[in-house]
Each structure stands twice: as structure tokens, then as C-alpha cells.
DSSP file (Angstrom, degrees, kcal/mol; ACC not computed):
  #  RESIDUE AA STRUCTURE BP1 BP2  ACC     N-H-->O    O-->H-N    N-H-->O    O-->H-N    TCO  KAPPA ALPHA  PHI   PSI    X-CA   Y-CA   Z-CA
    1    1 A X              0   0    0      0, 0.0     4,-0.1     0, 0.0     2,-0.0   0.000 360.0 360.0 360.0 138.8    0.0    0.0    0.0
    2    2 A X        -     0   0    0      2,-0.2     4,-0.1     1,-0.1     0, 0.0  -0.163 360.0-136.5 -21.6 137.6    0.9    3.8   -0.5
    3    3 A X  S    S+     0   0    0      2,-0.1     2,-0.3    -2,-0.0    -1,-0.1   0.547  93.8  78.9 -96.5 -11.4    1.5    5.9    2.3
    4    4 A X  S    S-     0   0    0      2,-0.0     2,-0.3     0, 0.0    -2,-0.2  -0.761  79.8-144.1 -82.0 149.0   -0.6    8.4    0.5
    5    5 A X        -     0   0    0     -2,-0.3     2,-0.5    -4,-0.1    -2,-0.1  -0.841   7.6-140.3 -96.8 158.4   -4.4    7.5    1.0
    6    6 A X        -     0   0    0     -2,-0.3     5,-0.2    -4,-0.1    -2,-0.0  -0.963  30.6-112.1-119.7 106.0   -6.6    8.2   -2.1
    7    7 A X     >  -     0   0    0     -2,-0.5     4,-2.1     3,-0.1     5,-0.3  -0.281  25.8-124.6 -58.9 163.2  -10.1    9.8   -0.6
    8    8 A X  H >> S+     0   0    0      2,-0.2     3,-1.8     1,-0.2     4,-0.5   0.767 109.6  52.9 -86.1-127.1  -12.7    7.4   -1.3
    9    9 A X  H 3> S+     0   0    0      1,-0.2     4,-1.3     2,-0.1     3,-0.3   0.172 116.1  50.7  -4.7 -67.2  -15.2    9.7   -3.3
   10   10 A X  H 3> S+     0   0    0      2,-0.2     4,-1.5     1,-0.2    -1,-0.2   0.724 109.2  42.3  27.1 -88.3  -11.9   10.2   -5.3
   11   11 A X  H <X S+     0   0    0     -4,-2.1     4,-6.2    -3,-1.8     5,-0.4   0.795 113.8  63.3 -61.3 -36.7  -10.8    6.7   -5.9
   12   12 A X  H  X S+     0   0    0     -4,-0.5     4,-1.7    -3,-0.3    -2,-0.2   0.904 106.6  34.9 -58.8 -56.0  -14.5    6.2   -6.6
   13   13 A X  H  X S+     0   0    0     -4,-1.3     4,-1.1    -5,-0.2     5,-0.4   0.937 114.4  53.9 -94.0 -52.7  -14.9    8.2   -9.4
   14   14 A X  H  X S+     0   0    0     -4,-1.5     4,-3.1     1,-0.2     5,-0.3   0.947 118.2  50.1 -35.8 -57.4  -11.0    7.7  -11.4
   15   15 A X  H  X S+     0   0    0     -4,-6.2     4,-3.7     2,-0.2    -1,-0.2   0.961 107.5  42.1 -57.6 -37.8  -12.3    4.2  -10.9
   16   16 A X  H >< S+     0   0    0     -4,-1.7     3,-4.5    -5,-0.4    -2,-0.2   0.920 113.2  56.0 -65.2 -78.0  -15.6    4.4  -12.3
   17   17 A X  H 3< S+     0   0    0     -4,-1.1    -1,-0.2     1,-0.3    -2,-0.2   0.742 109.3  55.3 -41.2 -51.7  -14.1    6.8  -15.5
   18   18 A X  H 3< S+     0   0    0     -4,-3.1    -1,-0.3    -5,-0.4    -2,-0.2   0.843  85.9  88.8 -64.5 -21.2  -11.6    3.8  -16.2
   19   19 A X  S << S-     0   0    0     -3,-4.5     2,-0.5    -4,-3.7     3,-0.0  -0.299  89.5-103.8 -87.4-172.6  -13.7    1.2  -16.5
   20   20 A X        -     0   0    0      1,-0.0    -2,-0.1     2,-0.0    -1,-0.1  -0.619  27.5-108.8-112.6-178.6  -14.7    0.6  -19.4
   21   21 A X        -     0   0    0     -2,-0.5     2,-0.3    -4,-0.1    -1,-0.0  -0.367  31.9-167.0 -90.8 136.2  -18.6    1.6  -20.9
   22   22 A X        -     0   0    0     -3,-0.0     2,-0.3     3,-0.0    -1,-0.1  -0.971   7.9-151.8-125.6 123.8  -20.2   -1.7  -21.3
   23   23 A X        -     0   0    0     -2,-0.3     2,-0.8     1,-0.1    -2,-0.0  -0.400  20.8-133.0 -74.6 133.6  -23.5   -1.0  -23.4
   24   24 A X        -     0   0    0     -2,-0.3     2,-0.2     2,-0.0    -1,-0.1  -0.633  17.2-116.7-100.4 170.3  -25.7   -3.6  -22.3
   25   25 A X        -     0   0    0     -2,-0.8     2,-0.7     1,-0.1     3,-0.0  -0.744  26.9-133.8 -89.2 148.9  -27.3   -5.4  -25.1
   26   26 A X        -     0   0    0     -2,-0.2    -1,-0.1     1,-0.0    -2,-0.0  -0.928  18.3-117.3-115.6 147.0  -30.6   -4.8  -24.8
   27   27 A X        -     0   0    0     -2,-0.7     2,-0.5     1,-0.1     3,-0.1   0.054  37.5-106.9 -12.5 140.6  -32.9   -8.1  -25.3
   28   28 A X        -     0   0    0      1,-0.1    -1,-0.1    -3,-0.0     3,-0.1  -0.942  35.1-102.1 -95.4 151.1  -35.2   -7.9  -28.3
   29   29 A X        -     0   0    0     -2,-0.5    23,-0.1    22,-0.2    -1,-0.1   0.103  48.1 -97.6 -37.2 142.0  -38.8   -7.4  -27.7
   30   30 A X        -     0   0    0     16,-0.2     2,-0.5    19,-0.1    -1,-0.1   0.120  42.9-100.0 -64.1-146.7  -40.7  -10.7  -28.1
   31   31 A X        +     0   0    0     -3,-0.1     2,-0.4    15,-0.0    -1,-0.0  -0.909  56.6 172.2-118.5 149.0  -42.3  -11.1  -31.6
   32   32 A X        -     0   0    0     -2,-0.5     2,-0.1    -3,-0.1     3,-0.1  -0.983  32.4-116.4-156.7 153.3  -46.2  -10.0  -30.6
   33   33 A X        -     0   0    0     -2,-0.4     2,-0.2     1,-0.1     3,-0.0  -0.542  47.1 -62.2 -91.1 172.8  -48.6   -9.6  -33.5
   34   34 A X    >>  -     0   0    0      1,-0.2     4,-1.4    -2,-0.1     3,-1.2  -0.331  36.9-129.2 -43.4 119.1  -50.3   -6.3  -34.4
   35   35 A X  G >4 S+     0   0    0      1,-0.2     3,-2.3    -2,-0.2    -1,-0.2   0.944 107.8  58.3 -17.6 -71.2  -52.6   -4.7  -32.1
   36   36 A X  G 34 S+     0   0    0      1,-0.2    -1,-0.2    -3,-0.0    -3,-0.0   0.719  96.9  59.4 -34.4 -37.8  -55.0   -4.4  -34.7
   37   37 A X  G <4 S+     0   0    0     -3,-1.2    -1,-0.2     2,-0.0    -2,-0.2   0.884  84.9 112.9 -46.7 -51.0  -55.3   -8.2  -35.5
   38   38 A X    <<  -     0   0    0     -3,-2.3     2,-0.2    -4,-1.4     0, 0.0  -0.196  41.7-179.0 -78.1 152.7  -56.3   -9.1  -32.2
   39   39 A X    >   -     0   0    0     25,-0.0     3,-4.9    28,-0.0    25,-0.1  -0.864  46.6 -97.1-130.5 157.4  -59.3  -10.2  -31.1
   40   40 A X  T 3  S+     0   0    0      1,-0.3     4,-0.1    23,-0.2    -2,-0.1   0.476 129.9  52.5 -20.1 -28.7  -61.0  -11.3  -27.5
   41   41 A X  T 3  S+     0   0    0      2,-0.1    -1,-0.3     3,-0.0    -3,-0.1   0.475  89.0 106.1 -78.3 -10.6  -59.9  -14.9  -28.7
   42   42 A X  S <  S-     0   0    0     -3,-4.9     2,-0.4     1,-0.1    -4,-0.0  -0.031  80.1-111.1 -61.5-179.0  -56.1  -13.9  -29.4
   43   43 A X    >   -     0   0    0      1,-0.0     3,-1.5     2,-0.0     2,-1.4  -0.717  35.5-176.5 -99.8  83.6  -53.6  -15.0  -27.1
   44   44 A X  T 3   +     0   0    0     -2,-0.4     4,-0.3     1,-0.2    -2,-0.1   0.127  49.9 103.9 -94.5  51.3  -52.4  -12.0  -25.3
   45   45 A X  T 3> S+     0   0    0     -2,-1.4     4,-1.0     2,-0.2    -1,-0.2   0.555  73.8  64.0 -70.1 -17.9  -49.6  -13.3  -23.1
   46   46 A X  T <4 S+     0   0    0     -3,-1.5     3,-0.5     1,-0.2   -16,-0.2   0.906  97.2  52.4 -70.5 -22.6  -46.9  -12.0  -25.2
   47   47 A X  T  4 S+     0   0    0      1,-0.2    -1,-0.2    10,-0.1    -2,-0.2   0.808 102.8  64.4 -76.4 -25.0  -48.0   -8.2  -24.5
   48   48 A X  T  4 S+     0   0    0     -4,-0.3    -1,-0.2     2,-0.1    -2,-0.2   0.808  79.8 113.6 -82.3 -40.6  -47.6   -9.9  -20.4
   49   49 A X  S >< S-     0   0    0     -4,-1.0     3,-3.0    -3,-0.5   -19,-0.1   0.089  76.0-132.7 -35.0  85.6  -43.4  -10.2  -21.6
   50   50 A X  T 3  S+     0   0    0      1,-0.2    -1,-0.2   -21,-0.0     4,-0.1   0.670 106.1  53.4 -19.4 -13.3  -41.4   -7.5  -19.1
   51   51 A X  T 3  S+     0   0    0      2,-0.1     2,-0.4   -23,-0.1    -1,-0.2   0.499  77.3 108.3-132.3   6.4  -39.7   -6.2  -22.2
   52   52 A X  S <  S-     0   0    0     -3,-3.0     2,-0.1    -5,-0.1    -5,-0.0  -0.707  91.6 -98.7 -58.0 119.6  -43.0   -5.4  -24.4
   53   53 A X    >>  -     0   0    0     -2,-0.4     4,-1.7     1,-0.1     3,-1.2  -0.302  29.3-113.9 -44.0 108.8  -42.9   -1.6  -24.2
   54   54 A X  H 3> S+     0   0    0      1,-0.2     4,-1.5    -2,-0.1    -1,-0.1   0.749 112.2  40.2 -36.6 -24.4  -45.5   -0.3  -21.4
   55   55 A X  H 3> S+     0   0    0      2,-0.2     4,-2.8     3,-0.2     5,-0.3   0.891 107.1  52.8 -91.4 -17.0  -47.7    1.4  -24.3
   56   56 A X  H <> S+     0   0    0     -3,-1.2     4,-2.9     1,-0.2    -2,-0.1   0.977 114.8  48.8 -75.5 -53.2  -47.7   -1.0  -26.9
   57   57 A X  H  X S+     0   0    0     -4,-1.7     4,-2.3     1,-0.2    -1,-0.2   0.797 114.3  50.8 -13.0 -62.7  -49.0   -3.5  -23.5
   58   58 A X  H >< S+     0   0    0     -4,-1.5     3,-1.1     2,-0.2     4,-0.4   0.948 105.2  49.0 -26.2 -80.5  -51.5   -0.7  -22.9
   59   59 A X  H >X S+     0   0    0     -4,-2.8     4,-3.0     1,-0.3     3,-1.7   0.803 112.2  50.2 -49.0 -46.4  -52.7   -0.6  -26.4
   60   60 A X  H 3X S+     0   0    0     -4,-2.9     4,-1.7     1,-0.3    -1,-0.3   0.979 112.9  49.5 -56.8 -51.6  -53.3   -5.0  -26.4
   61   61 A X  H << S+     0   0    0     -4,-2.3    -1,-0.3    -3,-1.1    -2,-0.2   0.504 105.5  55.6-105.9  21.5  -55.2   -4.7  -23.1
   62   62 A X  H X4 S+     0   0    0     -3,-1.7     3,-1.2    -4,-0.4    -1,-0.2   0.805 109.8  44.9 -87.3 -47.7  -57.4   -2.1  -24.2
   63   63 A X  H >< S+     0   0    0     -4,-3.0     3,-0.8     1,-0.3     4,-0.4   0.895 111.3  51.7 -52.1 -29.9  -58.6   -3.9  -27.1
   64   64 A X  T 3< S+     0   0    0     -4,-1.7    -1,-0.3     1,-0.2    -3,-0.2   0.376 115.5  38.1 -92.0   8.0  -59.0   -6.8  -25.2
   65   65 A X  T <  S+     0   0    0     -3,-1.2    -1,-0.2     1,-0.0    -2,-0.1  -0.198 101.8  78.8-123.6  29.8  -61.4   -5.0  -22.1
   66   66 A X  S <  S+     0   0    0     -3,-0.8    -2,-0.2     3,-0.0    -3,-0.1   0.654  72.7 111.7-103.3 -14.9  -63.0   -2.9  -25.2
   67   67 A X  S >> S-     0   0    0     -4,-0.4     3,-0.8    -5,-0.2     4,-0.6  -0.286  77.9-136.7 -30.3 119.2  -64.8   -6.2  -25.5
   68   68 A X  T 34 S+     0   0    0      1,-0.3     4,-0.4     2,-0.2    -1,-0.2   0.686 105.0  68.9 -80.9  -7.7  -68.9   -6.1  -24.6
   69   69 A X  T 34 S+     0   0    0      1,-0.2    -1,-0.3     2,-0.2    -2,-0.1   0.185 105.5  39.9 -98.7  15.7  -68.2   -9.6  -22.6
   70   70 A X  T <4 S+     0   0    0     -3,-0.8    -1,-0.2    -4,-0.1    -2,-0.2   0.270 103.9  70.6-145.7 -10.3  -66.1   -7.3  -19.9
   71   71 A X  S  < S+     0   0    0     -4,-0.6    -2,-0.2     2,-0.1    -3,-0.1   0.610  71.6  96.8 -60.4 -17.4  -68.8   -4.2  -20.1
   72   72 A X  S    S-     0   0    0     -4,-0.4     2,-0.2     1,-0.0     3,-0.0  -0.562  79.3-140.6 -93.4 135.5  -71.3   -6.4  -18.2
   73   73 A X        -     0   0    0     -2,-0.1    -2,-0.1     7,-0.1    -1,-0.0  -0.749  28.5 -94.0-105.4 173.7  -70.6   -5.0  -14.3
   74   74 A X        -     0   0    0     -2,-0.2     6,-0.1     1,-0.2    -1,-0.0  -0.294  32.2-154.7 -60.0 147.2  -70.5   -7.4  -11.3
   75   75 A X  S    S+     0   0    0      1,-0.1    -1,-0.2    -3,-0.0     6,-0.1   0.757  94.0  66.6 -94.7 -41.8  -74.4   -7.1  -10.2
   76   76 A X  S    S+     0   0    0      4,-0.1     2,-0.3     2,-0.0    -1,-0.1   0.863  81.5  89.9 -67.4 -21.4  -72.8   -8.2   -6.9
   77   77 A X  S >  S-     0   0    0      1,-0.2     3,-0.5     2,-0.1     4,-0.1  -0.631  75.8-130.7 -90.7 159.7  -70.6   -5.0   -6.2
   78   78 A X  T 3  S+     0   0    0      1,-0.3     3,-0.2    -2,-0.3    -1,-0.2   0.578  97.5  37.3-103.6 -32.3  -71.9   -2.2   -4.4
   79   79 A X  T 3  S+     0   0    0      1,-0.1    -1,-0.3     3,-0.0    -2,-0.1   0.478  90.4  89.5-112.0   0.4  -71.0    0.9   -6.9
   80   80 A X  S <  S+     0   0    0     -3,-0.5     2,-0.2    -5,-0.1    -2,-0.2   0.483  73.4  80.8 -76.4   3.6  -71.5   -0.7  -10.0
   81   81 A X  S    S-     0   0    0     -3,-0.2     2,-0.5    -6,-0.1    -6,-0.0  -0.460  77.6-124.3 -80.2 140.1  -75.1    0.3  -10.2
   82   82 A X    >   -     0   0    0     -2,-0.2     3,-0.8     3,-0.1    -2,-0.1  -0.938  24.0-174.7-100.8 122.3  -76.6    3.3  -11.3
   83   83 A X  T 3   +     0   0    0     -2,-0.5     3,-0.2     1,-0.2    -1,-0.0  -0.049  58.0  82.4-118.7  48.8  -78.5    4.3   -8.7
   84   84 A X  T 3  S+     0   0    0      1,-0.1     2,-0.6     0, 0.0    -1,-0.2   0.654  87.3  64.7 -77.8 -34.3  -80.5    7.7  -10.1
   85   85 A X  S <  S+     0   0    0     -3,-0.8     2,-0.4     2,-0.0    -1,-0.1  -0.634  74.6 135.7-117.2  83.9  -82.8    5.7  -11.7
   86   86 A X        -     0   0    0     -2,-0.6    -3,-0.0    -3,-0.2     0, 0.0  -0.843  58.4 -93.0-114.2 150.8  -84.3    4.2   -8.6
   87   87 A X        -     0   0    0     -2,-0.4     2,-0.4     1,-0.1    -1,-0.1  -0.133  41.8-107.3 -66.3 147.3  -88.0    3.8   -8.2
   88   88 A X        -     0   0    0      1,-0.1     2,-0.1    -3,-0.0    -1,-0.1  -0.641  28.9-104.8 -87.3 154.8  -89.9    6.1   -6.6
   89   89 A X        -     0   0    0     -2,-0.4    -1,-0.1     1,-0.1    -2,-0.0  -0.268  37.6-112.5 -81.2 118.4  -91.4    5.8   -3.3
   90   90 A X     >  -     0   0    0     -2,-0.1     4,-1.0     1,-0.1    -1,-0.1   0.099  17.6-125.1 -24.3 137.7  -95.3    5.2   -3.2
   91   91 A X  H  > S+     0   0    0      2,-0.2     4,-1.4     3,-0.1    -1,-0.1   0.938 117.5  64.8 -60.3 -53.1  -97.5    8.5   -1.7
   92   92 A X  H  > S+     0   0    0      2,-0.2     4,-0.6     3,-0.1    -1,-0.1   0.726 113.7  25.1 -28.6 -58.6  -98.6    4.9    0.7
   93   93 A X  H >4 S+     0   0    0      2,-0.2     3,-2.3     1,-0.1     4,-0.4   0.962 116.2  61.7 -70.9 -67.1  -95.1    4.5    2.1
   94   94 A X  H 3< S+     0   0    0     -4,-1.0     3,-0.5     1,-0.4     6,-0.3   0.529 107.4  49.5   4.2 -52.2  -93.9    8.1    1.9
   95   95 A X  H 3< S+     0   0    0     -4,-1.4    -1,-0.4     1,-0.3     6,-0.3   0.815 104.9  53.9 -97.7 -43.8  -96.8    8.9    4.2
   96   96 A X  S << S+     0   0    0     -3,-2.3     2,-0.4    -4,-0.6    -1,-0.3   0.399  87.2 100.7 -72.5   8.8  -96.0    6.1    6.9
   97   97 A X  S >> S-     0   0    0     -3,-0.5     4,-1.9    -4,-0.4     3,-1.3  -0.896  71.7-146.4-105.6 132.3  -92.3    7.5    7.2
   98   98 A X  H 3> S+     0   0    0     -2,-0.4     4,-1.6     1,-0.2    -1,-0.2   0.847  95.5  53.7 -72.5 -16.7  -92.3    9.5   10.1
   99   99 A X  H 34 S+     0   0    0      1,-0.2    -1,-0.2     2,-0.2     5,-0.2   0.751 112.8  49.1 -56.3 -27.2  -89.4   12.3    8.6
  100  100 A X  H <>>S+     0   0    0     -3,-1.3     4,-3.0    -6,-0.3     5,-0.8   0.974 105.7  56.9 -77.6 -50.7  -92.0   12.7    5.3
  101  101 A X  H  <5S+     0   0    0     -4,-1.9     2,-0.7    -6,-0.3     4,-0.4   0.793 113.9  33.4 -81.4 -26.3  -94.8   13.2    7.7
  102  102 A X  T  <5S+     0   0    0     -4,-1.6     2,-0.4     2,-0.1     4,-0.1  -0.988 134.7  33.2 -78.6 104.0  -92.9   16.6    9.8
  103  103 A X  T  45S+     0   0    0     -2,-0.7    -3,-0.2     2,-0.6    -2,-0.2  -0.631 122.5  28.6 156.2 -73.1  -91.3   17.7    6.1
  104  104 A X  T  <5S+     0   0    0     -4,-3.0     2,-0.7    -2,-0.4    -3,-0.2   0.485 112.6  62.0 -95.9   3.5  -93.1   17.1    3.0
  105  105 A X      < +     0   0    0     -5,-0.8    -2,-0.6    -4,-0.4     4,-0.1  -0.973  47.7 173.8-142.8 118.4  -96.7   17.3    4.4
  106  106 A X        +     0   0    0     -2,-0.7    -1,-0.2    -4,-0.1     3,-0.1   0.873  59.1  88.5 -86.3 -73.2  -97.8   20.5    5.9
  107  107 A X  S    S-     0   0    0      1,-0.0     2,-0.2     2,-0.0    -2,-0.0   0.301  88.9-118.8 -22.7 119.6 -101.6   19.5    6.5
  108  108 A X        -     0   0    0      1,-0.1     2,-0.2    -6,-0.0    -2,-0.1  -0.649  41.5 -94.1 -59.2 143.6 -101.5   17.8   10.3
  109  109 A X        -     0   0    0     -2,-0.2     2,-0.3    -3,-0.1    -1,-0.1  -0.518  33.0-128.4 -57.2 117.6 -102.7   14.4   10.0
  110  110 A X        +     0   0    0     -2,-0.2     2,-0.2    -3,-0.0    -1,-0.0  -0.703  31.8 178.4 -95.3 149.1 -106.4   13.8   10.7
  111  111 A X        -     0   0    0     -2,-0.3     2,-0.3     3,-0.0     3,-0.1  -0.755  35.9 -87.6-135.9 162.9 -107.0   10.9   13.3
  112  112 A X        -     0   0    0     -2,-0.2    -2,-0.0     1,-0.1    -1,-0.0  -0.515  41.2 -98.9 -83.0 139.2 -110.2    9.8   14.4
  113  113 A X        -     0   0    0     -2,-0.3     2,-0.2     1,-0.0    -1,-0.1   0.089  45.8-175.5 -54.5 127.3 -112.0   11.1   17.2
  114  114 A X        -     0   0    0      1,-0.1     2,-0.2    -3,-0.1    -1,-0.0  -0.625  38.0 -93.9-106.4 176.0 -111.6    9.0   20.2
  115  115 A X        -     0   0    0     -2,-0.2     2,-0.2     1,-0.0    -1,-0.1  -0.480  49.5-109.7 -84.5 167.8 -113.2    9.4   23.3
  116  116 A X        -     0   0    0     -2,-0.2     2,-0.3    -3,-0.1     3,-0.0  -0.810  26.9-133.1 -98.8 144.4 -110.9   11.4   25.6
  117  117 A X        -     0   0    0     -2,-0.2    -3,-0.0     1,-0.0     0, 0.0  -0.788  20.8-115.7 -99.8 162.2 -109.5    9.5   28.2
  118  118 A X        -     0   0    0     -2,-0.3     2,-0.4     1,-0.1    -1,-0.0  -0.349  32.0-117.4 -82.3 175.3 -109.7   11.1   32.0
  119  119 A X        -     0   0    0     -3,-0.0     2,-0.4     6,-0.0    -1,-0.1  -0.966  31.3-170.5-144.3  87.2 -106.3   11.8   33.4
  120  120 A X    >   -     0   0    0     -2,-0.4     3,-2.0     4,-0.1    -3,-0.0  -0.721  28.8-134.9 -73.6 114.8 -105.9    9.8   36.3
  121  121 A X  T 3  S+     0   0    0     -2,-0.4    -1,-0.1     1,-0.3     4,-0.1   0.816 112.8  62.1 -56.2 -18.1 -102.6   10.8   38.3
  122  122 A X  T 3  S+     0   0    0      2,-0.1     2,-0.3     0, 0.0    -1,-0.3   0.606  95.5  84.3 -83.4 -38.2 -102.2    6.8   38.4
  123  123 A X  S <  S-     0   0    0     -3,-2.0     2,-0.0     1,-0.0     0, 0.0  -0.828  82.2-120.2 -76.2 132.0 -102.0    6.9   34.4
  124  124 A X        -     0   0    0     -2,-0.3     2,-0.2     1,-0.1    -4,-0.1  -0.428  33.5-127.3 -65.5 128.6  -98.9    7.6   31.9
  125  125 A X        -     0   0    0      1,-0.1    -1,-0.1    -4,-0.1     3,-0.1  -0.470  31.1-110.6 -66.9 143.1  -99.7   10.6   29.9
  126  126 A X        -     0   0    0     -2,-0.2    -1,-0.1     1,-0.1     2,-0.0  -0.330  35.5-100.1 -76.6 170.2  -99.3    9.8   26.1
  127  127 A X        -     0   0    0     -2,-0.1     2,-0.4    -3,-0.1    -1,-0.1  -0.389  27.9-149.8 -85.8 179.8  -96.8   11.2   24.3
  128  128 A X    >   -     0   0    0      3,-0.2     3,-0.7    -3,-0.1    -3,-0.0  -0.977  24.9-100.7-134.9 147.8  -96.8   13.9   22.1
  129  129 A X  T 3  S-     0   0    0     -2,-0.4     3,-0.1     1,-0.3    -1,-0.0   0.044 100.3  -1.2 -40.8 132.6  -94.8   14.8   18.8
  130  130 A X  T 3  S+     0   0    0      1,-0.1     2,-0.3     2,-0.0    -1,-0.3   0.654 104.1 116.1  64.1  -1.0  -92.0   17.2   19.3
  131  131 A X    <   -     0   0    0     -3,-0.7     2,-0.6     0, 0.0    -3,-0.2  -0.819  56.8-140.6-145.4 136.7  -92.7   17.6   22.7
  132  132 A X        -     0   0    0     -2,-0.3    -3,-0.0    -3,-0.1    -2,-0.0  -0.735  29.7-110.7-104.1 133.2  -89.9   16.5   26.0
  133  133 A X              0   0    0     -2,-0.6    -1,-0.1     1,-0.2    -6,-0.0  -0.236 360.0 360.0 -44.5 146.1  -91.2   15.0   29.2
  134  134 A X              0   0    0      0, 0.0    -1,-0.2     0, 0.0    -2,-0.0  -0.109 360.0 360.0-149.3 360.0  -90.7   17.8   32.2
């Protein structure tokens, strides 16, 4: 060894500048047929090949999910519905929900006359809408 030390960042880069440029070969693409050709039947594992160019990949697996047999959506998942066009709710229900009946319905709701019952300190008062025990 040298009594001189050679800094390490130094050494580092003089080495790296001597060796010498190795171009790496690159691989050729596999042989994959024209986009256009293919059809839902093709085979498209060759576009699957790590050294198929990410678009030309793209382009194969758009034809192949442009297909109507991969339009159909899962009926089981949750967002794959449109759910705008859902039926509407009956005047019949509408009216037995208690949020519609304080909301959409101004007119009070007409009940039939009952007899009044006395008001026994020994009887629970009924309740009333809107209104807090004190």
C-alpha cells in the first residue's frame, strides 16, 4: 500500500471513468402480433413479456377489455349500479315514514275522534310529537 491515501469519493470516481462503458445489449422485444389483428380470442400473453414496451402493452389490453363480454358490471358489487334511476317511493309509504310526515306534508294528520281518556294521576300521559317529558 501507499503511504498516500486516495479519498474514497476520489478513488471512486477515477475508478468508475476507467472502466470501461459496457453497453448492455438490450434483449429484443418478443415477436407479438399487431394490435389491430387481435381479437377477444387472441392469445395476449406475449403483451404480459417485461420487455414489451409499457404502451404497446397498454394498447393490447385495451382492445382486449374494449370487448362487450367485460362491459357487463358485477351485479354483486356495491358501486356498479346506477343508482339515479331508482323507483320512486309510493304516496302509501312516503306517508307512513315518520321524517316525510314533519317535512313534506304540511296539512296535520287527521286521526279519528276517540273518546278522551280522563287523566288519572295513576295513568302515563301519552306522548306527544316534538314535545320533552318535564
Amino acid at each position: 500500500m501507499a503511504d498516500e491515501k486516495e479519498p474514497f469519493l476520489a478513488r471512486w470516481s477515477r475508478l468508475k471513468r476507467e472502466a470501461p462503458v459496457e453497453k448492455q445489449a438490450e434483449a429484443p422485444a418478443p415477436s407479438v402480433p399487431p394490435v389491430e389483428s387481435l381479437t377477444p380470442e387472441s392469445d395476449f400473453a406475449a403483451f404480459m413479456n417485461p420487455k414489451v414496451k409499457d404502451e404497446l402493452r397498454r394498447l393490447a389490453l385495451k382492445k382486449l377489455f374494449s370487448d362487450p363480454h367485460f362491459n357487463v358490471p358485477d351485479p354483486f358489487e356495491p358501486y356498479s349500479r346506477d343508482w339515479n334511476d331508482v323507483e320512486a317511493l309510493s304516496p302509501e309509504l312516503l306517508a307512513t315514514l315518520n321524517q316525510a310526515r314533519s317535512v313534506l306534508f304540511t296539512e296535520p294528520e287527521k286521526k279519528p275522534a276517540a273518546e278522551p281518556a280522563p287523566n288519572n294521576e295513576g295513568e302515563a300521559k301519552q306522548d306527544e310529537p316534538r314535545r320533552q317529558d318535564t
